[in-house]
N, C-alpha and C positions, 0 to 999 in steps of 0.2 A: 378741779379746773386749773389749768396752767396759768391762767391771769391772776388768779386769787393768793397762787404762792407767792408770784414778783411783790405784789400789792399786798399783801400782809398789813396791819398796822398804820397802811397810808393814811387813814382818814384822820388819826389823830396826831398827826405830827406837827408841828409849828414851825415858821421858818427856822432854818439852819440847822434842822434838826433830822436824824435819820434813825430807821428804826427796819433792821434787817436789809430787805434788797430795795427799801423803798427809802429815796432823798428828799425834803422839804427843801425847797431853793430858799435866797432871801425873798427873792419876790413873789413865793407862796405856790410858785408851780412845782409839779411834781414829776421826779427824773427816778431811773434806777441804777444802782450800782451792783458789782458781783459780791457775795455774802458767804459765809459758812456758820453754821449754829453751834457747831463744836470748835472748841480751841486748842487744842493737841493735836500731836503731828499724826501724818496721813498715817495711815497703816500701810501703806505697802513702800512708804520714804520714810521707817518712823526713824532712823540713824541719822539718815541725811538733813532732815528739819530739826533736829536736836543739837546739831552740830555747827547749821544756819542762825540759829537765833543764837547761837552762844556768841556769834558776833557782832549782832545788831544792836545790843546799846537798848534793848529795849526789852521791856516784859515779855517773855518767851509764848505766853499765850497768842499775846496781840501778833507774833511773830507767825506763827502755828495758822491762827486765823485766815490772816493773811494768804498765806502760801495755799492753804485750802481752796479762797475764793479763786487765787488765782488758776489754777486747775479746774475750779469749776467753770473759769471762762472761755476754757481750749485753749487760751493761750500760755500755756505752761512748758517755759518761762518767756517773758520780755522786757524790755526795755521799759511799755510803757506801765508797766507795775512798779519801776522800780525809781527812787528818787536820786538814787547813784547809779548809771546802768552797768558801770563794774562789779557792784555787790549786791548780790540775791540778797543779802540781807537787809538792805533797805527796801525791799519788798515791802510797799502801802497800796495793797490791792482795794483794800473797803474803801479807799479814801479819792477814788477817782471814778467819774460818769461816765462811761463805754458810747464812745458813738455807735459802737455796733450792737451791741444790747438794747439802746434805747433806739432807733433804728428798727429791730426786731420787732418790739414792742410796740411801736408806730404799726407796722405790719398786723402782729395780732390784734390789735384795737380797730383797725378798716377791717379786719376781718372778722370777725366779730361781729361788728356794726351791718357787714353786708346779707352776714346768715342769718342775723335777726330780722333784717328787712324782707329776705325771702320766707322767715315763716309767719310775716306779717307783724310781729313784735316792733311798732315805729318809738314809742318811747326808748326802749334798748338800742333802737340801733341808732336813735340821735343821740343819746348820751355817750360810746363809741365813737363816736364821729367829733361828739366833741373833744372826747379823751384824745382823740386822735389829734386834733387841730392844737389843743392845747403843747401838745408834745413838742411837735413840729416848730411851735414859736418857740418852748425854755429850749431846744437843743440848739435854734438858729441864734437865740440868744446868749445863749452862754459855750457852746460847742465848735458854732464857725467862726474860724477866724478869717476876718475880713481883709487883715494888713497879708496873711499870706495864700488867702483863697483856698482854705482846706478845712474840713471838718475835723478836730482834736479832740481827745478826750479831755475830760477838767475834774482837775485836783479843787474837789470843794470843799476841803478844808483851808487849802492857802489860796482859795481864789483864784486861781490864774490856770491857765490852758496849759495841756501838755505837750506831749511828742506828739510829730505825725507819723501816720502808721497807714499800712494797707486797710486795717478796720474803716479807714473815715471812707472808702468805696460805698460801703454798707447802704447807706443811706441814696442812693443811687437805685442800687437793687434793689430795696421796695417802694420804689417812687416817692422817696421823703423830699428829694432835694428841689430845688428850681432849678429851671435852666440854665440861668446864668452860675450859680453854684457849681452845675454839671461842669460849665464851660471852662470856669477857672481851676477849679478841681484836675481837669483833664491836663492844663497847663503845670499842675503844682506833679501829679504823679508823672509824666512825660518826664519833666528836670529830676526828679527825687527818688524816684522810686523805680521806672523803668528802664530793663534791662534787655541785652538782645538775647536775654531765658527767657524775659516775663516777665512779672514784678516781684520785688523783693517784700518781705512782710515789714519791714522798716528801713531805714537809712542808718541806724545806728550798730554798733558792731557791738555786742556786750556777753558773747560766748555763751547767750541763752538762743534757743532753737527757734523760737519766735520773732528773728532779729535777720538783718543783712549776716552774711552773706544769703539768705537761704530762700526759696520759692517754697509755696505752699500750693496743691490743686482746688482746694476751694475760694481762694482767694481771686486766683486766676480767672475761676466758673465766675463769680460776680463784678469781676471788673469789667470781663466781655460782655458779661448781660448788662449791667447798670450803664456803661458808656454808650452802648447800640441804644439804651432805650431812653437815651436823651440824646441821640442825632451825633454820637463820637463816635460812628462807624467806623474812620482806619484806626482809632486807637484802641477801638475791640478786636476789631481782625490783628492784628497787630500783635497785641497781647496775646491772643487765642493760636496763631500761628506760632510763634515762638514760643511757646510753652510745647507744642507739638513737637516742634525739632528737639526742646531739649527732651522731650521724654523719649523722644524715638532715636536721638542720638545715644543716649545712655543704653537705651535696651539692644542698640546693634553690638556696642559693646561687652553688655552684661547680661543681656539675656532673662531681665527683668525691671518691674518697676518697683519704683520705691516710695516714701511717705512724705519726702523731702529732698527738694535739688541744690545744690548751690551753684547758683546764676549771676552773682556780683560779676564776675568778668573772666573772659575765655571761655574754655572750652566746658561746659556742664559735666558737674561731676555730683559722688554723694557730699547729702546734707549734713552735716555735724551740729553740734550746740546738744545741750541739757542733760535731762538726767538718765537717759537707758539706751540702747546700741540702737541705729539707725534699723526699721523695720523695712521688711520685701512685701512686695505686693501692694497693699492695703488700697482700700475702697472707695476711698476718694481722686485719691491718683486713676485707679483701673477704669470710676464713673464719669469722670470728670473727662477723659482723656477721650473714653468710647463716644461722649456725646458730641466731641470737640472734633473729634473724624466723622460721627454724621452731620456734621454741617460745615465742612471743612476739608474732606475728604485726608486720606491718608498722607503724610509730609513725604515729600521726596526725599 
């Protein structure tokens, strides 16, 4: 069962303490982070992570670890992994609570909770519900920030909030956030993040893929769904219309699509950043794009 891997080890943790993908807060709630079990470089980057940690300043394992989580979170690479966002090699993936992971995990936990209530299982599916609730308060506690109205990830080893990033949508698209959340949220991605491509994956430029200049199609999918489904209708159409032009501009030119735009400013062209040649076609873009013209119809 997919809950039981996140949750490993939870039960025995004490504050401040983490064990795999599972985080003990101070205040004894329970958050998850991304993880890897092995500490050697990936195998199919084993040159490239050998040649990263040699400049981190730090145990080449913890370096190795690192870089693994951070691939396991699809976001390979970004800014908000990283505590320099010029140097991969300050890559501290384990050491920071994903709003879009824990967000996820809100999601599987009502969900859960609801297939247990259909097979009549009510103890299961209140305990779910409560896992769920429980969530919702450490993420609004220690993840939103209130002086800037966006959901952050948080470095829980040093305490304090990080980058904003297109991840903090997340929580929108599974119904985690409140309205008012929604509302300010809406105001922080308009100034921050939105582009006349779409939205950028963050505001920060750090020559990883996961970073400005660059647009991503799932990121796009959930900003149109989470903004619509708290009442920010033109800033879903909005977004979901300009990511159409930019794909539909690219493909008059090129005669296909791609896995990544860059949409910081002008005219959309390809994506650059990380470690392997910008790919054609791929399935996010192709699905993401197909669903966005049936409800949208084809961009002029």
């Amino acid at each position: 069962m997919e809950y039981r891997f996140w949750m490993d080890g939870a039960e025995s943790l004490i504050p401040n303490q983490a064990y795999r993908h599972a985080v003990r807060m101070p205040d004894g709630s329970l958050l998850n982070r991304y993880w890897d079990d092995r500490d050697t470089p990936r195998d199919e980057s084993w040159r490239e992570d050998v040649e990263t940690a040699k400049h981190s300043g730090r145990p080449p394992n913890e370096v190795y670890r690192d870089l693994r989580a951070g691939a396991a979170s699809g976001w390979d690479y970004s800014s908000r992994w990283l505590r320099d966002i010029t140097r991969l090699a300050s890559i501290r993936t384990t050491q920071f609570i994903p709003i879009d992971l824990n967000a996820f995990l809100f999601k599987l936990e009502n969900t859960i909770a609801n297939l247990s209530g259909v097979e009549g299982d009510r103890e299961t599916e209140a305990a779910f519900r409560q896992k769920a609730s429980d969530r919702r308060a450490a993420v609004t506690r220690y993840l939103w920030d209130d002086d800037s109205g966006c959901f952050r990830d948080y470095d829980w080893r040093r305490e304090q909030l990080a980058l904003f990033s297109a991840a903090s949508i997340v929580p929108l698209y599974v119904g985690m956030a409140t309205h008012e959340q929604a509302d300010r949220l809406a105001d922080a991605v308009r100034a921050r993040l939105l582009t006349p491509g779409g939205i950028m994956a963050t505001e920060y430029e750090s020559g990883e893929q996961w970073d400005k200049p660059n647009g991503w199609a799932p990121l796009q999918w959930m900003a149109v769904q989470g903004f619509k489904m708290y009442g920010q209708d033109p800033l879903g159409d909005e977004i979901a219309q300009s990511w159409l032009q930019t794909v539909n501009h690219f493909y008059k030119q090129h005669h296909k699509l791609i896995e990544k735009y860059h949409i910081a400013s002008g005219v959309p062209h390809e994506g650059g950043g990380g470690e392997y040649p910008l790919q054609d076609g791929f399935g996010w873009t192709n699905g993401v794009v197909r669903r966005l013209i049936g409800l949208y119809g084809e961009p002029l």
